[in-house]
N, C-alpha and C positions, 0 to 999 in steps of 0.2 A: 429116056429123054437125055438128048446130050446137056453139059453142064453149059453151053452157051443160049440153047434153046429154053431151059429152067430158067436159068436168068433174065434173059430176053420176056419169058410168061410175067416171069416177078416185074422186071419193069414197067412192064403192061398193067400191071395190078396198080400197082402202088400210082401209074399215072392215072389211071379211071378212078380208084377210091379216093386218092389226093387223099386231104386229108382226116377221113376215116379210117386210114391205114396205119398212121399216127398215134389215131386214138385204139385201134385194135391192141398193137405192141403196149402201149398204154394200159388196155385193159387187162390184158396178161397178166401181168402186175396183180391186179384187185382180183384176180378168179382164184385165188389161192387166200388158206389161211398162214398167217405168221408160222405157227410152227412146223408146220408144212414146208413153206419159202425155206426157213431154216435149216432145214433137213436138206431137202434139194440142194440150199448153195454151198454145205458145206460138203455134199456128194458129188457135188460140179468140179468143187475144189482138188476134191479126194482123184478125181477124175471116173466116178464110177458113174455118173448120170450125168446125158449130154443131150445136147439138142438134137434133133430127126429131121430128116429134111421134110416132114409132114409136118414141122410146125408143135412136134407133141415134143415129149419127153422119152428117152430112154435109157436103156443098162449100155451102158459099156462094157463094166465087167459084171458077171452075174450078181444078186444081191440074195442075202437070208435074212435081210432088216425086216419084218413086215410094218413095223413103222415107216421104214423109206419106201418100200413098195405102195404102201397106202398112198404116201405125200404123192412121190408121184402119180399114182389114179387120180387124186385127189385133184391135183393142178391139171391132169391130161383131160378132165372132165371139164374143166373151167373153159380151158384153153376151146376147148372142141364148142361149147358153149358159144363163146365168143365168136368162132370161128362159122357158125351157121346163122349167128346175128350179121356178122359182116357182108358173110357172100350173099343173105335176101337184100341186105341194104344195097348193096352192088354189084347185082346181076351176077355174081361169077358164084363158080363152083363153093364146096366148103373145100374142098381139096386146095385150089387157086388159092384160096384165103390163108391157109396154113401155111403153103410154101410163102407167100409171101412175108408174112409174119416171121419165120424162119429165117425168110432173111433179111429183114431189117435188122432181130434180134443179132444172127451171127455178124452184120457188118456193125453194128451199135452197140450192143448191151456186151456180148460174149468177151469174158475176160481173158484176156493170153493164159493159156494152161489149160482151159477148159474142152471137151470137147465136141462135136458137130459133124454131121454124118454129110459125105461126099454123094453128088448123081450117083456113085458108084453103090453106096448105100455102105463106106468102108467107114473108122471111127479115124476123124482126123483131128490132131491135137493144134488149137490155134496159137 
């Protein structure tokens, strides 16, 4: 899917769920324990775990944490969670629900340094 056609979906999403879409990115948030989150954002930081354009989490560069491996299962479980709550409440895919989540997260939440996988599926640093 080209990167104007993804986008183009996301808008679409975010216009039909309005604001259930809000509260998705929102829930994000709550599908995760603290020290979970902790681990994740200091791995965000580190730049070794970044956001997927599926909305989950991943390695950037390989990990042998199995605590960070956990956190992220941990929150990619929440997330997925969430993410098939969303799409029964608004007709659309769980996949749809992810990308969009995705990107509200990379246009809002995502800190410069961190990073966020390209259509390409390449690790791009924002």
């Amino acid at each position: 899917m080209t990167r104007f056609k993804h986008l183009a979906l996301a808008a679409a999403i975010l216009g039909a769920a309005g604001v259930a879409t809000i509260g998705l990115t929102a829930g994000v948030a709550m599908a995760q324990t603290a020290q979970a989150k902790a681990l994740v954002d200091a791995a965000k930081a580190e730049g070794v775990v970044g956001e997927r354009i599926d909305g989950l989490l991943g390695f950037v560069t390989p990990s042998s944490d199995p605590a960070l491996e956990a956190a992220v299962n941990e929150i990619n479980s929440g997330r997925l969670q969430l993410y098939r709550q969303a799409a029964a409440r608004n007709g659309v895919t769980v996949e749809a629900a992810g990308a969009s989540a995705f990107t509200e997260v990379v246009s809002s939440r995502l800190r410069p340094g961190e990073f966020y996988q390209s259509t390409a599926g390449a690790w791009v640093r924002k």
